[in-house]
C-alpha positions in Angstrom: 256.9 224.4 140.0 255.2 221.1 138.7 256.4 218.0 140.3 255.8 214.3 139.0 254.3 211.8 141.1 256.7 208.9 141.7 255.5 205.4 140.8 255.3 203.4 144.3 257.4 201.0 144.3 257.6 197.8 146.6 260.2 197.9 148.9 263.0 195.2 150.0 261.8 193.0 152.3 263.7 192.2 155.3 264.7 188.5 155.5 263.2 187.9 158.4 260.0 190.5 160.0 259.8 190.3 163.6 256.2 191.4 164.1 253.7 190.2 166.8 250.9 189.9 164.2 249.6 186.4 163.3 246.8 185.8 160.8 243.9 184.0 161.8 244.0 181.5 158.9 244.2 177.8 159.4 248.1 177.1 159.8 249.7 175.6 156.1 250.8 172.3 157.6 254.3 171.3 156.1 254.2 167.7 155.4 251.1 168.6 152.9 253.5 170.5 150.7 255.6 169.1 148.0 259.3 168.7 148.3 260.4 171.2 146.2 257.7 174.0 147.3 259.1 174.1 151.4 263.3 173.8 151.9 263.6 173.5 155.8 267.6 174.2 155.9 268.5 175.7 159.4 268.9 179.5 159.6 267.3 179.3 155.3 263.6 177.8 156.1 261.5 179.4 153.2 258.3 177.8 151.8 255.9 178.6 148.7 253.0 180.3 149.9 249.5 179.0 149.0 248.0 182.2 148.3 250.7 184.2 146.3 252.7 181.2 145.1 255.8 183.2 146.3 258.8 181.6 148.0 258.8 183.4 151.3 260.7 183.0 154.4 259.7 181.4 157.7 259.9 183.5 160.9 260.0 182.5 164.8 261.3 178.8 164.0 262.4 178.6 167.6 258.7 179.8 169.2 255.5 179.7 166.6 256.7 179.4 163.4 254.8 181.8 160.3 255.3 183.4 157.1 256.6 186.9 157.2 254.5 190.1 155.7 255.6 190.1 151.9 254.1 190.8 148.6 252.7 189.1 145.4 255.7 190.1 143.4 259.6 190.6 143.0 261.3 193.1 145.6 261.8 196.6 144.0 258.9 196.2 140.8 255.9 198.8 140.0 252.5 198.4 141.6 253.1 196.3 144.5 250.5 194.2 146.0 250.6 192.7 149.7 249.6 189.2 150.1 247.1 190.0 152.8 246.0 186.2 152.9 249.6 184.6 153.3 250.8 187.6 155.5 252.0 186.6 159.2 250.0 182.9 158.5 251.0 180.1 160.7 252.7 177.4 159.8 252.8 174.1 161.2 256.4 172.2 161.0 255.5 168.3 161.4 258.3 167.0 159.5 262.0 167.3 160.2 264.6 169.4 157.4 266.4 165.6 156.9 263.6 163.6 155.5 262.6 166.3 153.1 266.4 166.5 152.3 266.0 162.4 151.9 262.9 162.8 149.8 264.5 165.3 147.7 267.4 163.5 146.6 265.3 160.2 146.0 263.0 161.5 143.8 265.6 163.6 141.6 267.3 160.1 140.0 262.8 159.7 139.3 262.9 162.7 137.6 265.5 162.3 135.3 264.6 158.8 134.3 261.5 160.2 133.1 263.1 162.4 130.7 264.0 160.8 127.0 267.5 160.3 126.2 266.7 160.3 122.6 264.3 161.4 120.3 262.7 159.3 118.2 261.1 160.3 114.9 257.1 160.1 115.2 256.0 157.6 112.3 253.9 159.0 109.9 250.1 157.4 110.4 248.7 156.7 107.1 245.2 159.5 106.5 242.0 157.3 107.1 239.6 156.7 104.0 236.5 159.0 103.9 233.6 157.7 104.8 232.4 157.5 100.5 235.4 155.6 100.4 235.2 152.8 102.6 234.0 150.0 100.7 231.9 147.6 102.7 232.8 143.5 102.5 229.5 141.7 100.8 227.7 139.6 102.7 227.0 135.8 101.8 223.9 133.7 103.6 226.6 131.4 104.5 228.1 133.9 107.1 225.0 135.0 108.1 223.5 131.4 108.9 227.3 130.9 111.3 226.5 134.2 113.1 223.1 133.2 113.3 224.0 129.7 115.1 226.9 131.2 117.3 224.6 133.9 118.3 221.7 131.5 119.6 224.4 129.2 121.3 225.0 132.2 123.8 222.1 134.5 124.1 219.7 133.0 126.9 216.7 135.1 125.1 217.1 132.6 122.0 217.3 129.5 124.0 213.8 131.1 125.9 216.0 130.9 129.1 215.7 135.2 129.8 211.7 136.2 131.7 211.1 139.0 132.9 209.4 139.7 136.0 205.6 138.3 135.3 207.9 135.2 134.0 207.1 136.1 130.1 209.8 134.8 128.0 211.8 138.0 126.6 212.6 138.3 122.8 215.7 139.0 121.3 215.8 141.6 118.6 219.8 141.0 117.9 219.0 137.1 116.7 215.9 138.2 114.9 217.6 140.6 112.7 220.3 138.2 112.1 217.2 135.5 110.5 215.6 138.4 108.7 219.1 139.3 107.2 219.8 135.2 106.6 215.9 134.9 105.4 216.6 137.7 102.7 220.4 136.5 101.5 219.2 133.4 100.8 215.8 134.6 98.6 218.9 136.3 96.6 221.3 134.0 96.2 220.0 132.7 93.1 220.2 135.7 91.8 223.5 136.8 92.9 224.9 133.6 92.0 223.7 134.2 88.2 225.5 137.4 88.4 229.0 135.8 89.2 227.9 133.1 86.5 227.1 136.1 84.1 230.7 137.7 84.3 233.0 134.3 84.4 231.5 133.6 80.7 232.2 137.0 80.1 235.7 136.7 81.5 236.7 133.7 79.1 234.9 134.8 76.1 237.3 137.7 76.5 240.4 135.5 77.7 239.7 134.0 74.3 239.4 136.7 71.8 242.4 137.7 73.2 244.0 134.8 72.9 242.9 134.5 69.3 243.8 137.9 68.3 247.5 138.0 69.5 249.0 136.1 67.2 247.5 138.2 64.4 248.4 141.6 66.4 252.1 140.4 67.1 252.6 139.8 63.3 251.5 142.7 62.1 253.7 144.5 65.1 256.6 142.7 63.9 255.5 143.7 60.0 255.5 147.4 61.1 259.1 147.3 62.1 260.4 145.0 59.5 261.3 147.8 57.3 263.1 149.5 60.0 265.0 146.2 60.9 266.0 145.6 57.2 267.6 149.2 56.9 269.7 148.9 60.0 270.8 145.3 59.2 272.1 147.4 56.1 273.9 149.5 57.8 275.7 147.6 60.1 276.9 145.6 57.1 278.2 148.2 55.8 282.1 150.1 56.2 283.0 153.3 56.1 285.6 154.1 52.9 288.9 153.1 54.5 288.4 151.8 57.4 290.6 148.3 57.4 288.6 145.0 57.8 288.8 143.7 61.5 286.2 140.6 61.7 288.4 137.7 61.3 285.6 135.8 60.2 285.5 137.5 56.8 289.4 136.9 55.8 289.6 134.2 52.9 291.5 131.0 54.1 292.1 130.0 50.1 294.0 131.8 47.7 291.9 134.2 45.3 294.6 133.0 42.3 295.6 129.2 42.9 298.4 129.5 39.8 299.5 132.8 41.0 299.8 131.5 44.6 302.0 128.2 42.9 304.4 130.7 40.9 305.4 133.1 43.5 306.0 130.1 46.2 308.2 128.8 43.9 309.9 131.9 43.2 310.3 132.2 46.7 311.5 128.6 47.1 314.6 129.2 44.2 315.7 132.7 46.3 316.1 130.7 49.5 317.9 127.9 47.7 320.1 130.2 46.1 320.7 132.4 49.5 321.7 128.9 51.5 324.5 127.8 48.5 326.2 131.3 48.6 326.9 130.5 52.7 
């Protein structure tokens, strides 16, 4: 008959192990914990153990307090493993199950208020240039000469106030690259300055052939759409067979037929007389 092995399995603990065996570590004193890894509630002391980082209980409270045997894991999993270093450790109680509780409840309001009551929506940061992008602000002697001067009014090396040891005046390599740079903007600005000249004349030359040539590019716009302009003028002007005149403006206010208009007044006139005598 072939039988199976059966996995060992590690088995439920008893709350609390009375065993006469004390590990020969240094004691885990209490008051070096945190609050929430030791609760020192009477008859439920249990603390995290430094080894294992298992919540285990505390044995022999009234005599020498320590940790009783346990193992790395959960009561009742596969492969257990005994915490040989926590096991049956002494532990030092130097603070009183109040004053934790005290501690407890004043850092939970802490905790919460640390907690955001609302999320707020992460502004998007505009993407940075590249680096061939960035285009760097020119440089004019002007600025150079005011960096130059600020620059000499605090360094001590420019004013010859900075010696060394052997009492040797020391240079300064920040202000001398700042009259180099001044030294060379100003051999250019001639130059530079005949460039700007260069494209202002070249700006109003332009501003006035443009100005010149509009007039004669709006009227031959305007001649392009004449036609167009004509044809729908046409057709607005004109009705549709039928259709009764509404635009007061083109009713006649005279009579077409002045003589016409006379007689049939008249006529009109006689009937009325002749209506009024019979009442």
């Amino acid at each position: 008959m072939i039988t199976t092995p059966v996995t060992p399995k590690a088995s439920k603990r008893r709350r609390k192990t009375r065993t006469s065996n004390v590990n020969h570590r240094p004691p885990v004193i209490a008051s070096k914990l945190k609050v929430n890894e030791i609760d020192l509630t009477p008859g439920k002391e249990h603390l995290v153990c430094p080894d294992c980082s298992t919540w285990v209980p505390i044995t022999g409270m009234l005599g020498t307090p320590k940790l009783v045997p346990h193992h790395t894991g959960r009561a009742k999993t596969g492969e257990p493993h005994r915490c040989a270093a926590g096991s049956n450790r002494p532990v030092t109680i130097d603070v009183g199950a109040d004053a934790l509780r005290t501690q407890l409840i004043e850092g939970t309001p802490t905790a919460a208020s640390r907690r955001a009551t609302k999320v707020l929506p992460k502004p998007k940061a505009q993407p940075a240039p590249a680096a061939s992008q960035v285009k760097p602000a020119p440089l004019s002697a002007e600025q150079v000469r005011r960096a130059f001067r600020q620059h000499q009014q605090q360094c001590l090396a420019c004013k010859g106030e900075a010696k060394n040891r052997d009492g040797q005046t020391l240079p300064c390599p920040d202000g001398e690259r700042l009259a180099v740079t001044y030294l060379r903007l100003l051999r250019q600005e001639p130059k530079r300055q005949a460039v700007r000249e260069f494209f202002a004349r070249e700006r109003r030359r332009f501003d006035r052939q443009y100005a010149k040539a509009a007039p004669a590019k709006r009227a031959s716009e305007w001649a392009a759409v004449l036609p167009k302009v004509k044809e729908a003028d046409t057709r607005r002007s004109q009705l549709p067979i039928g259709d009764r005149l509404t635009d007061a403006r083109s009713v006649p206010l005279a009579p077409v037929n002045e003589k016409t208009f006379d007689q049939r007044q008249a006529e009109l006139g006689r009937q009325y007389a002749a209506r009024t005598a019979a009442v």
